[in-house]
C-alpha positions in Angstrom: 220.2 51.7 48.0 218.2 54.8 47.3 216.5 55.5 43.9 218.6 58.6 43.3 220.5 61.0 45.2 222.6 64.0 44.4 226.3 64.6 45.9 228.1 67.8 46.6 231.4 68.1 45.4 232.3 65.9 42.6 234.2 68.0 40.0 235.7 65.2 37.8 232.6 63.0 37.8 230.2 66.7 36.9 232.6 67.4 34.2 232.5 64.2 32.8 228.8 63.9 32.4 228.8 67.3 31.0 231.1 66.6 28.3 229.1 63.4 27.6 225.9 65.4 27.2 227.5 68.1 25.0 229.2 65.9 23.0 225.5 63.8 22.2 224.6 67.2 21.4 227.2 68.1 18.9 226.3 64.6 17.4 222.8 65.1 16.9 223.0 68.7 14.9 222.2 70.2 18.1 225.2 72.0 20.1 225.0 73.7 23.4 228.3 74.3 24.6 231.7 73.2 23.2 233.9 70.5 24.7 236.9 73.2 25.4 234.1 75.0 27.8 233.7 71.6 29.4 236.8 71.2 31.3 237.4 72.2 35.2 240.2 74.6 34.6 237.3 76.5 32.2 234.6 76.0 34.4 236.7 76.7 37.5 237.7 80.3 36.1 234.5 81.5 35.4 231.6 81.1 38.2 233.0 82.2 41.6 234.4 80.2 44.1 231.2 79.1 46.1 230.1 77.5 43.0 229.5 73.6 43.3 229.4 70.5 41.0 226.6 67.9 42.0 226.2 64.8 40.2 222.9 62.8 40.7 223.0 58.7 41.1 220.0 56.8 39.8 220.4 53.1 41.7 223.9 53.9 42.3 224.5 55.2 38.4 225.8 58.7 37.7 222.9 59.9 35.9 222.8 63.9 35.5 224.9 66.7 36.8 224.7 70.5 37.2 226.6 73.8 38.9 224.7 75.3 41.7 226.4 79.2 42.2 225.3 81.5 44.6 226.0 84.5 42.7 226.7 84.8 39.1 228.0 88.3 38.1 227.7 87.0 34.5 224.1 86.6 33.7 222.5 88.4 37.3 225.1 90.9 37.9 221.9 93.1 40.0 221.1 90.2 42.1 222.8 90.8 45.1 224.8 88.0 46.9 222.6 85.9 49.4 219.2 86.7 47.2 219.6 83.1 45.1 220.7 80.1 43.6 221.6 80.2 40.3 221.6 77.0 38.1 224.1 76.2 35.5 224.9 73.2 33.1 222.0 71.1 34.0 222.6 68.1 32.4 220.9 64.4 32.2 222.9 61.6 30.4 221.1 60.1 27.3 220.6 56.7 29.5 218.8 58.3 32.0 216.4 60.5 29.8 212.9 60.8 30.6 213.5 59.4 34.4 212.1 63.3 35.8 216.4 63.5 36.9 216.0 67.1 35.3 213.0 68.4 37.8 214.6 66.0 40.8 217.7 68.2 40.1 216.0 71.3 40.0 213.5 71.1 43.2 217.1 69.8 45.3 218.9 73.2 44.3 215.8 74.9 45.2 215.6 73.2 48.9 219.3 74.4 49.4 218.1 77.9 48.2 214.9 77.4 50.9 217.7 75.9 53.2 220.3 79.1 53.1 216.9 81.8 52.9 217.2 82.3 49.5 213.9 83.7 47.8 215.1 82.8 44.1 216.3 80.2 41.7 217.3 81.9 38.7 219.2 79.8 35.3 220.1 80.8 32.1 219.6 78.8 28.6 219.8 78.9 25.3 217.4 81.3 23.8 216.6 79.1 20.9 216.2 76.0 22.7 212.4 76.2 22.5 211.4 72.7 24.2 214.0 73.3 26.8 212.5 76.5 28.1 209.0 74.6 28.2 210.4 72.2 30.4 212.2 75.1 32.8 208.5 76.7 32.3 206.8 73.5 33.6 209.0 73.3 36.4 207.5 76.5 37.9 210.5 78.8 36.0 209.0 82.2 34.5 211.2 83.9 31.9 212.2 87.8 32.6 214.5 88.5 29.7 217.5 87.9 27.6 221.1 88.9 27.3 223.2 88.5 24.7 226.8 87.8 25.0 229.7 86.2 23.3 227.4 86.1 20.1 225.0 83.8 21.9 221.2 84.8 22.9 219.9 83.6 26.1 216.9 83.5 28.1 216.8 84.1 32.0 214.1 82.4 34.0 213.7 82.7 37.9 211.7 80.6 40.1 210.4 81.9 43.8 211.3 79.5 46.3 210.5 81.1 49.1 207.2 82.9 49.1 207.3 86.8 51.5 204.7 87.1 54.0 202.5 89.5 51.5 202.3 86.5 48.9 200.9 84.2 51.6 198.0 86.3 52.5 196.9 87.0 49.3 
């Protein structure tokens, strides 16, 4: 059995790990998102349909889980279609904490952006969550701005996967 490996296509299993997180959240003072936003029909009616749920195993254990999009008209609505993956609801259960799950998660969505010739990997977070946008900084993420929407700041951060020709003779 491998140390870890991340699946396509696990709805349920995404969602519950999600809730899990968020609710550990709501416990410790801390909340991200609320449980009602947690469900499939929610998450389902909001990213488009190319959107997909990929739960990490560590030895076999579900361990983390996240939403790799390949637009999001929400939060990138200039981006056009094609140009990047977009990361949502990154999430590593408490057990599993401090394993490196969140950059394992991040450098597989950005091999499927290398894979499909998309330059970018671009997320949104909480503005206010200052230790999380460190760690989306020390993963290579630069932030470009914020947006504001359903009284909620956030911060966008992109990552260039795929370097253009120019970039690799300078």
């Amino acid at each position: 059995m491998a140390e870890w490996e991340i699946r396509a296509g696990e709805l349920d299993l995404a969602v519950r790990i999600m809730r899990e997180v968020a609710q550990w959240c709501i416990d410790t003072g801390r909340p991200m998102w609320t449980l009602d936003e947690l469900t499939a029909e929610a998450l389902l009616r909001h990213p488009p349909a190319e959107a997909d749920f990929r739960v990490a195993r560590f030895y076999g254990e579900p361990a983390a889980a996240m939403i790799l999009q390949w637009r999001d008209p929400l939060f990138w609505p200039r981006v056009p279609a094609g140009e990047s993956g977009f990361l949502h609801k990154l999430c590593v259960r408490r057990a599993f904490a401090g394993r490196g799950l969140s950059a394992r998660m991040v450098e597989a969505a950005a091999a499927e952006c290398r894979e499909r010739q998309a330059s970018w990997l671009r997320l949104d977070t909480d503005n206010g969550r200052v230790k999380l946008c460190r760690l989306y900084e020390g993963m290579g993420f630069v932030k470009v701005g914020n947006m504001t929407t359903e009284n909620r700041r956030y911060a966008l951060f992109e990552r260039r996967v795929i370097e253009t020709d120019r970039q690799r003779h300078s």
